[in-house]
C-alpha positions in Angstrom: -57.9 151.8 21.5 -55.4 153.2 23.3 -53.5 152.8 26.8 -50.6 154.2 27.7 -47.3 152.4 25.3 -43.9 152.5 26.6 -40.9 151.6 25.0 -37.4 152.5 24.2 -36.6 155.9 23.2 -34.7 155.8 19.7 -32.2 158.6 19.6 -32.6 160.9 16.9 -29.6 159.9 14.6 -31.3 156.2 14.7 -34.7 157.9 13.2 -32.9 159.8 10.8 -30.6 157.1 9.6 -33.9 154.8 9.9 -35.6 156.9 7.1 -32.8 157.2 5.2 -32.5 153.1 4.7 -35.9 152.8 4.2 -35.8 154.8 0.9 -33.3 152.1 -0.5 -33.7 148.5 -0.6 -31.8 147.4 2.4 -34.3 147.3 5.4 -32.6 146.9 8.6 -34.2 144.5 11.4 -36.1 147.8 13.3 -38.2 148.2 9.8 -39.4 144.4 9.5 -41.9 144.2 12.2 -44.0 140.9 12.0 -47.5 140.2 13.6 -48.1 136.4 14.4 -51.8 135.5 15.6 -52.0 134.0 18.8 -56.0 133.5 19.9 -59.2 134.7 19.8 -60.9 136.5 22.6 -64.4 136.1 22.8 -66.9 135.9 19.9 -70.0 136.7 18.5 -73.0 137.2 20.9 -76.5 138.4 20.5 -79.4 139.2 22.2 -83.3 137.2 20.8 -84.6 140.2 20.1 -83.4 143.8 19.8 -87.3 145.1 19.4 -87.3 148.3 17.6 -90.1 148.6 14.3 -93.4 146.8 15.0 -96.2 146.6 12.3 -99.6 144.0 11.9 -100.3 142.3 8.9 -103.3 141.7 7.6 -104.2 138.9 9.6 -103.8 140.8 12.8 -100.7 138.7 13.6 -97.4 141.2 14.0 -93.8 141.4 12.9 -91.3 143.2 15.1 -87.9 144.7 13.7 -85.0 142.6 15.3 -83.2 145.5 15.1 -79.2 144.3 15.5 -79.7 140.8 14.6 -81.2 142.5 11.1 -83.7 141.0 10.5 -87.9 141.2 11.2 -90.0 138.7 13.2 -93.3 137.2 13.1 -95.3 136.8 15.9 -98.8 135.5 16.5 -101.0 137.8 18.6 -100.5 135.3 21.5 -97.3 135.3 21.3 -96.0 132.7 19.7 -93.1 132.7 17.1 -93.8 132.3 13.7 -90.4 132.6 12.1 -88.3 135.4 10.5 -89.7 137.0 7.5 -87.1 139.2 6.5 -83.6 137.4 6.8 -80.4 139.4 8.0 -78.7 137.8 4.3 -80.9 138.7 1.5 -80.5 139.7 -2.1 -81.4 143.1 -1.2 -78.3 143.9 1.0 -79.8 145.8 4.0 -78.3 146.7 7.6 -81.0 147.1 10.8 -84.9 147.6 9.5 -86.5 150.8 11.3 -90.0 151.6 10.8 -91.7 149.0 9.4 -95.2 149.3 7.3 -97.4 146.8 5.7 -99.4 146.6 2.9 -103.2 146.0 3.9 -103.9 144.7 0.8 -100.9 141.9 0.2 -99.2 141.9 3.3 -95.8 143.3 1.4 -93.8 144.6 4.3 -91.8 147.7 3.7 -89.3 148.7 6.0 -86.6 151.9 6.6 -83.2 150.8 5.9 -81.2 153.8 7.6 -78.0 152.9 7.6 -77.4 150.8 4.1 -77.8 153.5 1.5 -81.1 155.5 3.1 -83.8 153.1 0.9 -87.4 151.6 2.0 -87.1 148.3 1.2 -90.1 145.5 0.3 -90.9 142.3 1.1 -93.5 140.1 0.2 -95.2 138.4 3.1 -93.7 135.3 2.9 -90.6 136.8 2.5 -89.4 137.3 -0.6 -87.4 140.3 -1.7 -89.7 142.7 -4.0 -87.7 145.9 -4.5 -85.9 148.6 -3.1 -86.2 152.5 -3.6 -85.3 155.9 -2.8 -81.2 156.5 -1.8 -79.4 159.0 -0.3 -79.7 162.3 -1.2 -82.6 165.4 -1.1 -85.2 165.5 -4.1 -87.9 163.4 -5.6 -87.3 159.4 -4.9 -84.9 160.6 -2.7 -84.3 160.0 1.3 -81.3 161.3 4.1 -83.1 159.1 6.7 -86.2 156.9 5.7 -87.2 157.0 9.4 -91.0 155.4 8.9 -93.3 153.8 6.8 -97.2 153.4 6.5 -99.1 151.7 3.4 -103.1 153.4 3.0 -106.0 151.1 2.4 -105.1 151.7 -1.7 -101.8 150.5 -1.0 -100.0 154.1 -1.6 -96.6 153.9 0.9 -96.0 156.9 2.9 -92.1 157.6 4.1 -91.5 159.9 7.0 -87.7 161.2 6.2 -86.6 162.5 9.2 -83.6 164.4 8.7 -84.8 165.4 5.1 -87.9 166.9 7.1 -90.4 165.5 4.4 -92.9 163.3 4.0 -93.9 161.4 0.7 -96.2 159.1 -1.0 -95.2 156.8 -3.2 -96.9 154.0 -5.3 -96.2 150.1 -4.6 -93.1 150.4 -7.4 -91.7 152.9 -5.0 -92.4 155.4 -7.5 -92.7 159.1 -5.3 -96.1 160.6 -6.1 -96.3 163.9 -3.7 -94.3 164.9 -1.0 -94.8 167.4 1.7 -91.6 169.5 3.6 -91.1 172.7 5.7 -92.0 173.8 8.8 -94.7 171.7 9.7 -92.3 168.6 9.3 -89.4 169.4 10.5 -88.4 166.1 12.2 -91.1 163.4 11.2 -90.4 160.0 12.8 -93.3 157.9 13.2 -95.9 157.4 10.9 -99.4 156.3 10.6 -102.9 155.7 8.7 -106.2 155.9 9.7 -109.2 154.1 8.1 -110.1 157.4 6.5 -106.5 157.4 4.9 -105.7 160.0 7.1 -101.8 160.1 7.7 -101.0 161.0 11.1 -97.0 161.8 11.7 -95.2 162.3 15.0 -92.8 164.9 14.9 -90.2 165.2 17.7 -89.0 168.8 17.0 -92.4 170.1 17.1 -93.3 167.6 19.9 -96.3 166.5 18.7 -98.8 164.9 16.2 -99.7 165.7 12.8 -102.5 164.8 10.8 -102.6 165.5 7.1 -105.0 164.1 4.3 -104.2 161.6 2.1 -102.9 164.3 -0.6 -100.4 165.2 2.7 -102.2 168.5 3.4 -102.2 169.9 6.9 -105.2 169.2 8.8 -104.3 169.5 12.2 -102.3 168.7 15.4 -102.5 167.9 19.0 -100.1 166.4 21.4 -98.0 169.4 22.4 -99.3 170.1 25.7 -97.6 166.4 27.0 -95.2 164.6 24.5 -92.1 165.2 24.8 -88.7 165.3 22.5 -88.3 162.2 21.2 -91.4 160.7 19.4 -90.4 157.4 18.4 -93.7 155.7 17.1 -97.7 155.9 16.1 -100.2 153.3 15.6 -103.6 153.5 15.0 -106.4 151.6 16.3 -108.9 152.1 12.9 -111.8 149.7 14.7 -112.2 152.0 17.8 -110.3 155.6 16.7 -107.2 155.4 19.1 -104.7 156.9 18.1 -100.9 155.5 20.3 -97.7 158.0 20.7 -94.1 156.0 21.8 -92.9 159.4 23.6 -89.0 158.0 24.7 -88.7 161.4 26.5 -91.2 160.4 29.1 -90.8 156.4 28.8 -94.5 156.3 28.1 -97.0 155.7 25.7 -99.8 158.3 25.1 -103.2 157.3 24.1 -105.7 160.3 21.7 -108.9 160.1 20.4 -108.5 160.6 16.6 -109.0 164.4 17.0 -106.6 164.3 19.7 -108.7 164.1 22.9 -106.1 162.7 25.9 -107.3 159.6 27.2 -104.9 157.8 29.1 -101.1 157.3 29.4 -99.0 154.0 30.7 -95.3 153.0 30.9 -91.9 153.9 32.8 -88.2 153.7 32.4 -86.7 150.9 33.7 -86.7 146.8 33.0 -89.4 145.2 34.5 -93.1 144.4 33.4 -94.9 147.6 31.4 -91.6 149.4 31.8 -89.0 150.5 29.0 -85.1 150.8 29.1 -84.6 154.5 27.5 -88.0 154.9 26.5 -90.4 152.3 24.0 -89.5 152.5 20.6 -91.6 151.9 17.8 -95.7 150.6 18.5 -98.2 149.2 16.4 -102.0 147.2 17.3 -103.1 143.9 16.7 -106.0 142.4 15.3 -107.5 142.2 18.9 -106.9 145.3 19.9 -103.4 144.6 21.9 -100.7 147.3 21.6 -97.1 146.2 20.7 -94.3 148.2 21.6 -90.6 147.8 21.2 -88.2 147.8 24.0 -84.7 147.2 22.5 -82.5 147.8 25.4 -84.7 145.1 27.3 -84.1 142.9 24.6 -88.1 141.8 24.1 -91.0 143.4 22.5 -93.9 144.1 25.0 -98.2 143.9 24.6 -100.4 145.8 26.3 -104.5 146.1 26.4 -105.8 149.1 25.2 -106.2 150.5 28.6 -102.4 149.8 29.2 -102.3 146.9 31.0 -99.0 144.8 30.8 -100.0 141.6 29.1 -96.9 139.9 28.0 -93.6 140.3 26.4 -91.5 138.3 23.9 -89.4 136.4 24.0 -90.4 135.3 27.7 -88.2 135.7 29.3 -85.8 138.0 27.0 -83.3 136.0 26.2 -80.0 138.9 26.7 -76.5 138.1 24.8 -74.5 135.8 26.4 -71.5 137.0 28.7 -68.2 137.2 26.4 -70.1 137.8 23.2 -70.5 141.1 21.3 -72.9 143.1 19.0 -70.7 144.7 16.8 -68.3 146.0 19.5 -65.5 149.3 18.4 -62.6 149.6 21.1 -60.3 147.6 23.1 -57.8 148.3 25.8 -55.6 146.1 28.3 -54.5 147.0 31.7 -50.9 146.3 33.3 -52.1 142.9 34.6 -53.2 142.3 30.6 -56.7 142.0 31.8 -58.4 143.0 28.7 -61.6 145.5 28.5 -63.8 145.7 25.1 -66.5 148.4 24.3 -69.2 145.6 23.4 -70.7 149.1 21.2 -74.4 147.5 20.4 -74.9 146.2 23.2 -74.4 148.7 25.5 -72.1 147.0 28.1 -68.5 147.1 29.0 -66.7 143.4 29.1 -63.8 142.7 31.1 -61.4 139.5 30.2 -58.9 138.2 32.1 -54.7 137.6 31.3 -56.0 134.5 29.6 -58.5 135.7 27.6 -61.4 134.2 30.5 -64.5 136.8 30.7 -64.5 137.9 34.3 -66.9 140.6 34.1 -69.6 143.0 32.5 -71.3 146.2 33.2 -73.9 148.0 32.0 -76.9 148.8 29.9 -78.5 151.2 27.6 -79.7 154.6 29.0 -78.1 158.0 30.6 -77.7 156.5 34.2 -73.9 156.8 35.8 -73.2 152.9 34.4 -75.1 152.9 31.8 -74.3 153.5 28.1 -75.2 155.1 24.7 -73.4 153.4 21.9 -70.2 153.6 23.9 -67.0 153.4 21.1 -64.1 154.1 23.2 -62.0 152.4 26.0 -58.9 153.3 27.6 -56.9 152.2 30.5 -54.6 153.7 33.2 -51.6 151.4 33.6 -50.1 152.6 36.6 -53.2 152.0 38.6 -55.7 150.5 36.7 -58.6 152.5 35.9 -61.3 152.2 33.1 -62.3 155.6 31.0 -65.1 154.8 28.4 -66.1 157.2 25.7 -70.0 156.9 25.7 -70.3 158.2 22.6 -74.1 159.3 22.1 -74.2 160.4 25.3 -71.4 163.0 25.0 -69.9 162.0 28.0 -66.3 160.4 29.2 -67.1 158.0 32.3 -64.4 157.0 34.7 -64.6 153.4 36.4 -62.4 151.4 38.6 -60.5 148.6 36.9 -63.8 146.3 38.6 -66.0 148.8 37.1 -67.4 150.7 39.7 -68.4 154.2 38.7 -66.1 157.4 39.7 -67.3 160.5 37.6 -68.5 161.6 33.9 -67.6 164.1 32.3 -69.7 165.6 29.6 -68.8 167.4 26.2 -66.1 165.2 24.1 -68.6 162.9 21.6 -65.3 160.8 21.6 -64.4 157.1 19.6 -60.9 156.4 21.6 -58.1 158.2 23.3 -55.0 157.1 25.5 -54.0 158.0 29.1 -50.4 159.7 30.0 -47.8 158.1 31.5 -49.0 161.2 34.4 -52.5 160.2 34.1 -53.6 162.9 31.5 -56.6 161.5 29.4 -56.3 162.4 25.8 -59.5 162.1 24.0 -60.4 161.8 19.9 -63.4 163.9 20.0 -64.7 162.4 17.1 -68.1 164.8 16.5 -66.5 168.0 17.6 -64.0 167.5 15.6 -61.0 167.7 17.8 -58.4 166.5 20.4 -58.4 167.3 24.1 -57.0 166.3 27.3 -59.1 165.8 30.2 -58.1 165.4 33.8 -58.0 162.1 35.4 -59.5 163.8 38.6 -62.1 165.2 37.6 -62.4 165.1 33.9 -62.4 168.7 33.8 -60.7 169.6 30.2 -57.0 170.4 30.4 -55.9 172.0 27.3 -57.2 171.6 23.4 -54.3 169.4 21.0 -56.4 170.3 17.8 -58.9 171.8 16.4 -61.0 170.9 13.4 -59.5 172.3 10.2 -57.9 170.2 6.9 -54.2 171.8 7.4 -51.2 170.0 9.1 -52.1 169.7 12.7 -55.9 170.2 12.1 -58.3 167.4 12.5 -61.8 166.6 11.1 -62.7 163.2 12.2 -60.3 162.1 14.6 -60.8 158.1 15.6 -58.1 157.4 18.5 -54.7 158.8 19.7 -51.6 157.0 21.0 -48.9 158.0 23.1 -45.1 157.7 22.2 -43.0 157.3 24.8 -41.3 160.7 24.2 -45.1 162.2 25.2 -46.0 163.0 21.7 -49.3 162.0 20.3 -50.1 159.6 17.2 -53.7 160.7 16.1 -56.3 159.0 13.3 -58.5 160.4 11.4 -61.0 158.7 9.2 -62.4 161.7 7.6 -58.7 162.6 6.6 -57.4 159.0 6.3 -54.2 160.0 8.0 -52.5 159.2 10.9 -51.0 162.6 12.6 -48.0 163.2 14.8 -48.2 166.1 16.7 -46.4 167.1 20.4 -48.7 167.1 23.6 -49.1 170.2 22.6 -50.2 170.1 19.1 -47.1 171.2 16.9 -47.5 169.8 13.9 -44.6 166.3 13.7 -45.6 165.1 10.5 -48.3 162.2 9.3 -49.1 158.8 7.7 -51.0 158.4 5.0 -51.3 156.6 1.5 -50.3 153.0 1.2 -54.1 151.4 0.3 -55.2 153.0 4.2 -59.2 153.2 3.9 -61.4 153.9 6.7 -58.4 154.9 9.5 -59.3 153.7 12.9 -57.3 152.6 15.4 -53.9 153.3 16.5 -51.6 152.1 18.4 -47.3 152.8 18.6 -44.9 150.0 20.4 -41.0 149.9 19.9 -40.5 152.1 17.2 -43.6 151.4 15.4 -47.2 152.5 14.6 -49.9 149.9 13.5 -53.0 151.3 12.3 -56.4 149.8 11.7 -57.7 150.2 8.0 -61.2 149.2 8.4 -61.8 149.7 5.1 -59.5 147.1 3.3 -59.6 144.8 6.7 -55.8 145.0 7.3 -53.4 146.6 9.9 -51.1 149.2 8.6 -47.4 149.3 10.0 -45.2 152.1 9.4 -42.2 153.0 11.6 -42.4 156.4 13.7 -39.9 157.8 11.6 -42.5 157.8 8.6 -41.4 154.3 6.8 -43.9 152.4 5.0 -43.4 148.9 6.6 -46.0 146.5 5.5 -49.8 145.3 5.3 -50.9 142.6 7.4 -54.2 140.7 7.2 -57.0 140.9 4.6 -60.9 140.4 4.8 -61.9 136.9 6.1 -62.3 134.7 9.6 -59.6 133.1 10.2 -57.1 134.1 12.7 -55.1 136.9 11.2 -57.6 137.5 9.2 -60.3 140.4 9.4 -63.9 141.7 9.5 -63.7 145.5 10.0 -61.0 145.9 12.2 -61.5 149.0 14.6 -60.0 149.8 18.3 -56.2 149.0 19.1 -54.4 148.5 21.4 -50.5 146.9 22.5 -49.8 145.5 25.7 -46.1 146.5 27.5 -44.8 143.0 26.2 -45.8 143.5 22.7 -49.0 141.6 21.8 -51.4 143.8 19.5 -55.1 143.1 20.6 -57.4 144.6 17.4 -61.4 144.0 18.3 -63.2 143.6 15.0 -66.8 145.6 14.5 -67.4 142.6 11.5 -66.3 139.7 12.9 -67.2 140.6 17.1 -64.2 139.5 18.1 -60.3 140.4 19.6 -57.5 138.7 18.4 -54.4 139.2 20.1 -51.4 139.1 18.0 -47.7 138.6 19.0 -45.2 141.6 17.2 -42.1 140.2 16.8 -39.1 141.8 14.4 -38.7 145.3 16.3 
């Protein structure tokens, strides 16, 4: 999104006579800005395997959630590939699978779908799409975030909901049966059975195990006196009684007795053999015995022996995404040289393309380390000299880099999605989750002054996306919650706003010669309106083709007019030529 814009200051008279036109029907030369495609800057690029959910069919082979390629994999216990038995396209629309459960009985896979309308969907084991239940909301039949799934020898489904702090039970039609919620769930993520039917749950505000009968009664617990905050998985070994904890917080996997006796722990942070890249996700056991654990960041799903002994991973070797392709990236921003940078979002990295659109360079990975990244969503550039500052999102954190991405400082608090840097170097962040504007040093990072505070009134923001600089030093500022586009001084004072005209989703924003393109995500077009508040046009609508787009999010115009928009749909940049201003 943004770096700094300069352009032409427009004396006041012009604006106000500007306006005035605009009403009418003559539209003078200033209002009837054009955008013209020009190319395409790098494409889509995915990893193999993002490993996440892992579950064992009935056979004792396993399938693995493919977590941003959305889909689920099949894997024979040695290894080998057996194909994709839930498809990313399907006639059950569903975004990434989470916790994944299978039936004992049919093999029917059943699997968390999060982000797509809080459901469990099923599968057959072949594939097939069964049914979908549950949707957002609190109640019976009802889920906020179907975080894991485990099918009982009599084929009843249990759902760990872990911001609706429930678990239920629910009958192979998806049909709720009994639920459980309160204090002694209040953050259930993983979820298990035993061969008793017993269902063990691991809860990461409680930081440990539950187990509860099959009529989800409390039983008992144990766990506490070593897991940590961020319980990610169970699996059960029902031949010998072992019970396996993913515990991200420690970047280990913890092994109980069924009553919760400590037996033994294995793992790490990091990337290499028996090691996990910001903790294992989810874990399940094979028909031999083998524990399977998913290391998304790594790209590869890992096995282990029961006594944690690394024993393979898949694919071998991962297989990373290629350089100049994205997973679903949210920001762009080009430097003085036009060297353009793109937040490459799920795939944790920073890309770097040169004046010609060439990929010259890429840094990072997932995790909390100094150049590494949480869902990173925002770019912006210093045109005077260069330097990077990238909103890692998740990790509530704005990270300064040099313009070859070496590390300088972080600076934690603003959850930010974009921002723009000051002709004087001032960073001006969207503080997306805490809901308003502030300015940062480009020092130290150390927060300046607050622009606006969360509120719905005229200078207030709730969700703000990005800001923009004019070249008079006030501030053009989205907001997706409000679906406006603000303009307020540096300091805040209320300018006026853009709004109506079919915008859905507000994004991105970017101002150049008298102008202010927006991204509408929603309807896949780029809003123009001229800073004096004229509608001017839509460009672009839903599609592949140049000038066409997928989700269109981060903006960004370079000092000689070309629009760069990166596209969370269609993982791309196109760079567009303005012409008409």
């Amino acid at each position: 999104m943004g770096a700094t814009i300069r352009r032409a200051a427009i004396c006041g008279f012009c604006v106000a006579l500007l306006g005035s036109v605009l009403v009418g029907f003559a539209q003078p030369a200033r209002a009837a800005a054009t955008l013209t495609p020009i190319r395409q800057i790098g494409g889509s690029g995915h990893a193999a395997l993002y490993g996440w959910g892992a579950a064992t069919m009935p056979d004792g082979s396993v399938v693995i959630g493919d977590y941003w390629n959305y889909r689920i994999q099949h894997y024979a216990k040695n290894g080998n590939l057996l194909g994709t038995v839930v498809p990313r396209n399907s006639s059950i629309p569903h975004a990434a699978p989470y916790g994944i459960g299978v039936d004992p009985v049919t093999g029917d896979i059943y699997f968390g779908d999060v982000d797509s309308g809080a459901t469990v969907d099923k599968y057959s084991a072949t594939g097939t799409p069964l049914l979908q239940f549950g949707g957002q909301g609190t109640g019976a039949n009802k889920f906020r975030y179907p975080r894991g799934v485990a099918v009982a020898s009599d084929r009843t489904v249990f759902v760990s909901d872990a911001r609706g702090n429930a678990v239920s039970a629910h009958n192979p039609n998806g049909t709720e049966l009994y639920s459980y919620s309160g204090s002694q769930s209040p953050n259930p993520r993983g979820i298990a059975v035993d061969a008793s039917d017993r269902v063990f749950v691991a809860d990461s505000q409680l930081r440990k195990v539950q187990v509860f009968n099959k009529n989800l009664q409390y039983q008992y617990g144990f766990g506490n006196d070593r897991l940590g905050g961020d319980l990610r998985g169970v699996a059960i070994d029902q031949a010998n009684g072992w019970v396996y904890v993913a515990d991200a917080g420690s970047s280990r996997i913890y092994k109980y007795t069924l009553s919760g006796t400590f037996l033994l722990s294995f793992g790490a942070n990091g990337s290499g053999n028996g090691q996990f890249s910001g903790g294992p996700r989810d874990l399940t056991v094979d028909g031999d015995g083998n524990v399977w654990v998913g290391d998304m960041p790594n790209f590869r799903a890992q096995k282990f022996s029961p006594g944690g002994t690394f024993l393979m991973a898949v694919p071998s070797p991962p297989e990373p995404p290629p350089d100049g392709g994205f997973t679903e990236p949210r920001d762009v921003a080009v430097d003085g040289a036009g060297n353009t940078f793109v937040a490459d979002t799920h795939n944790w990295r920073m890309q770097k393309f040169d004046a010609s659109g060439q990929f010259t360079l890429a840094w990072g990975s997932r995790g909390g380390g100094n150049s590494q990244f949480n869902y990173q969503k925002g770019v912006m550039v210093d045109r005077n000299n260069g330097s990077v500052y990238v909103c890692d999102t998740d990790s509530g954190k704005v990270k300064k880099f040099t313009n070859s991405g070496v590390f300088v400082w972080a600076a934690s608090g603003p959850k930010c999605w974009g921002g723009a840097v000051a002709p004087n170097g001032d960073v001006y962040v969207a503080d997306t989750q805490g809901g308003k504007v502030v300015v940062l040093s480009a020092n130290s990072g150390a927060q300046i002054r607050q622009v606006a505070g969360r509120g719905s009134g005229n200078g207030k923001v709730s969700m703000p996306t990005d800001v923009a600089i004019d070249s008079d030093g006030s501030i053009w500022v989205a907001d997706k919650s409000r679906n406006d586009v603000q303009h307020l001084s540096s300091t805040g004072a209320y300018l006026g706003k853009l709004s109506g005209q079919g915008l859905n989703q507000t994004w991105g924003v970017a101002v150049y010669d008298g102008h202010v393109f927006v991204a509408s995500s929603g309807s896949n077009q780029i809003k123009i309106w001229t800073t004096s508040g004229a509608f001017v046009t839509s460009y672009g609508s839903g599609g592949s083709t140049l000038g066409r787009f997928q989700g269109p999010k981060g903006l960004d115009v370079s000092d000689d007019g070309h629009l760069y928009v990166v596209e969370h749909g269609g993982e791309r940049v196109q760079e567009l030529r303005i012409t008409g201003t």
